[in-house]
Every structure is written in C-alpha cells, then in structure tokens.
C-alpha positions in Angstrom: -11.3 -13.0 36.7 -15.0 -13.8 37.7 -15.8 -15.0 34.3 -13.1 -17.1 34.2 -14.0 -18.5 37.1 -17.2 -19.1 35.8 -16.2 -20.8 32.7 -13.8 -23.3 34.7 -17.1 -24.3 37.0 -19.3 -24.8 33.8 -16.8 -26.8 32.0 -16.0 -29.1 35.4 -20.0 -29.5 35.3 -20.2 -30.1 32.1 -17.4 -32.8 31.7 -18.9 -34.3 35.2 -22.2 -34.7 33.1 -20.7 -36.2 29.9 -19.0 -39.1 32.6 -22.7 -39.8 34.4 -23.9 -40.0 31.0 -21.3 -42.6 29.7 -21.3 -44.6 32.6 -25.4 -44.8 32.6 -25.4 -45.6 28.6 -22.6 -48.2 29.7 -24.9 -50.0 32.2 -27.8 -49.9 29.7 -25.3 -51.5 27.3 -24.7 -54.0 29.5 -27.6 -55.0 30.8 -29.5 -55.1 26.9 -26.0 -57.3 26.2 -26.9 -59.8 29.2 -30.9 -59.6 28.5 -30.1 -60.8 24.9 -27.5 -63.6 26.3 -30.3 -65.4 27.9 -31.5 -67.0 24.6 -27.7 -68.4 23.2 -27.0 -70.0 26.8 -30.2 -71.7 27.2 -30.0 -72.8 23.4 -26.5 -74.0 23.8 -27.6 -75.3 27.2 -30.2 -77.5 26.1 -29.2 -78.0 22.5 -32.5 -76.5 21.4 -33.1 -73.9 18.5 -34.1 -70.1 19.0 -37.7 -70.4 18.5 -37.8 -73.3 21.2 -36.1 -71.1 23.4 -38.4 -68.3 22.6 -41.7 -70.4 23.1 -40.2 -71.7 26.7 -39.6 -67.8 27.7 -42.8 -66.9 26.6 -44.4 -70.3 28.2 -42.3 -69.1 31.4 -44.0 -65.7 31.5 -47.7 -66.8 31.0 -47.5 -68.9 33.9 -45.8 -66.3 36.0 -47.9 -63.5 35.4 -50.5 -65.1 37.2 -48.6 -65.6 40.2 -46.7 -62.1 40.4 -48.0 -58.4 41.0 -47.9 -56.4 38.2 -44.8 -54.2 39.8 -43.0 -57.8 40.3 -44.1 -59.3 36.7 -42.8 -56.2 34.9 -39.7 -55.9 36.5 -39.1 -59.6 35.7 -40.1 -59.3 31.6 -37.9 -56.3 31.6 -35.1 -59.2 31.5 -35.9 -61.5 29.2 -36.0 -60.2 25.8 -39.1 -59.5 23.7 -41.2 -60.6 26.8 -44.4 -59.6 25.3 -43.7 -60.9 21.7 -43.0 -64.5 22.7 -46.1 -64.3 25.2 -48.2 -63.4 22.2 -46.5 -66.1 19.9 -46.8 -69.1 22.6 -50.8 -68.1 22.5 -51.2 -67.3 18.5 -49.2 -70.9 17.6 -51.9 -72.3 20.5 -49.0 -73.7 22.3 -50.7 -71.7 25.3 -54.4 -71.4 25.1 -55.2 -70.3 28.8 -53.7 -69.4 31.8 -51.0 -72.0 33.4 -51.6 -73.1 36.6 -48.6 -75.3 38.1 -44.9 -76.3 37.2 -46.5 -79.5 35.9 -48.3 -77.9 33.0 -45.8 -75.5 32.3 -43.5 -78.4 31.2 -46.3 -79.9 29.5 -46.4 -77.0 27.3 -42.7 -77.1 26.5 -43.2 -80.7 25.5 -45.6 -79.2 23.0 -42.3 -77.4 21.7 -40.7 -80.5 21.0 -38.2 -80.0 24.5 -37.6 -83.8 26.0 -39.5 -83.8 29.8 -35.9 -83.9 31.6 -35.0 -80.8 29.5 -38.6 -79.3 30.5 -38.0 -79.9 34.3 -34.5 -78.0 34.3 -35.4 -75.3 31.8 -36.9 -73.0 34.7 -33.9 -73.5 37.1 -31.7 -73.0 34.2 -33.6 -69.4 33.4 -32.9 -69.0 37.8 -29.5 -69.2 36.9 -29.0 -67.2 33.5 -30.9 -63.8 35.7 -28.6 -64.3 38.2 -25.3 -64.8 36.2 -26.3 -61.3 34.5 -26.4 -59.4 37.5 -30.5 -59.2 37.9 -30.6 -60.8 41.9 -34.2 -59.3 42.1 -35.3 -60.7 38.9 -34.0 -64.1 40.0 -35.9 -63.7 43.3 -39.1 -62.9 41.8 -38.6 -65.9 39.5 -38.2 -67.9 41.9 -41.0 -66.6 44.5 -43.3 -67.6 41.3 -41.9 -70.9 40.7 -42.4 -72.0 44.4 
C-alpha cells in the first residue's frame, strides 16, 4: 500500500514537471517567434529589404550601447535578433565607423543604407513599437530611456 502510494506521488510529480517544462519551452517559442517578427514588420513597414532592416537594427544598437548599462543593453539585444551579427556587419561594411552620438547621426547612418530621411526619423519609434507589440514592456522602456 505504501509503495503504491509512492508511485501515485512520483507520477503526479513527474507529469507536474512535464507541464512546467511545456509551458516554459512554449514561452521560449514564443518569444524567439516575436524576436524574429521584428525584421518582416519593419520591412513591410517601411518597404525596405532584409539587409536594410538588418543594417538599421544593428545602427540602432551601436548607438544605444553607449547610452545603456551593460545589464540594460543586453537585456535589450536579447530581442532583436542576431544583435551582435548586425552590430559587426554595420562596422565591417563601414556604414558605422565609430561610436554614435545623437538621434541625428543615427539617421544619417541609415541614409547610408539607402532608407529615405522621413523613413529614418520613424524607424526608431517604429522598433518602440514592434518590442512592445511582442510583449517585451522592459525592452521598450530601455529603448526608449536611450533614445531620449
């Protein structure tokens, strides 16, 4: 009788386990699925290719490193997809070729990627709204602290 007992608690622990596992691989799903959604919207958004897209992200995140901890910076690249790749191509293309120190500049440099000036000015604001459409309120806030 004990060990039948026994058994019964192991499998309810057990099968509670398998559910805290599905739901957690469920939210990781999700948030990868609305990470990766970023780059159609603002291409569909703005009528601009991938690697546009790409070179505005990784534009976006040179200048914001410099204006974020490292805690708040990381947090923020953790949502946009393959963060430190497009970093790395914005500076190998020389698109970047320093640190960016204002709003101003920043759209400069996505003039440099062929994105019309009014396109440029709303391309931030647009990212504003993509993290916070996909559920990532902190991200957005941290975005935005950077962009003031």
């Amino acid at each position: 009788m004990l060990a039948t007992e026994t058994v019964r608690q192991l499998s309810r622990v057990v099968v509670l386990a398998c559910l805290i596992a599905c739901l957690a691989i469920d939210k990781d799903a999700t948030a990868q699925q609305s990470a990766r959604s970023i780059i159609p919207q603002l291409q569909e958004q703005f009528g601009l290719n991938e690697g546009q897209v790409r070179g505005a992200l990784g534009a976006l995140l040179v200048f914001t490193r410099e204006r974020l901890t490292k805690t708040d910076f990381d947090a923020l690249a953790q949502r946009i997809p393959n963060a430190a790749a497009a970093m790395q191509e914005v500076k190998m293309r020389g698109i970047v070729t320093g640190p960016i120190d204002d709003r101003g500049e920043y759209e400069e440099v996505l003039i440099k990627l062929g994105i019309a000036q009014a396109s440029a000015s709303q391309f931030a604001p647009a990212v504003l709204g993509c993290l916070a459409a996909a559920g990532y309120e902190r991200e957005r806030d941290i975005l935005a602290r950077a962009l003031d």
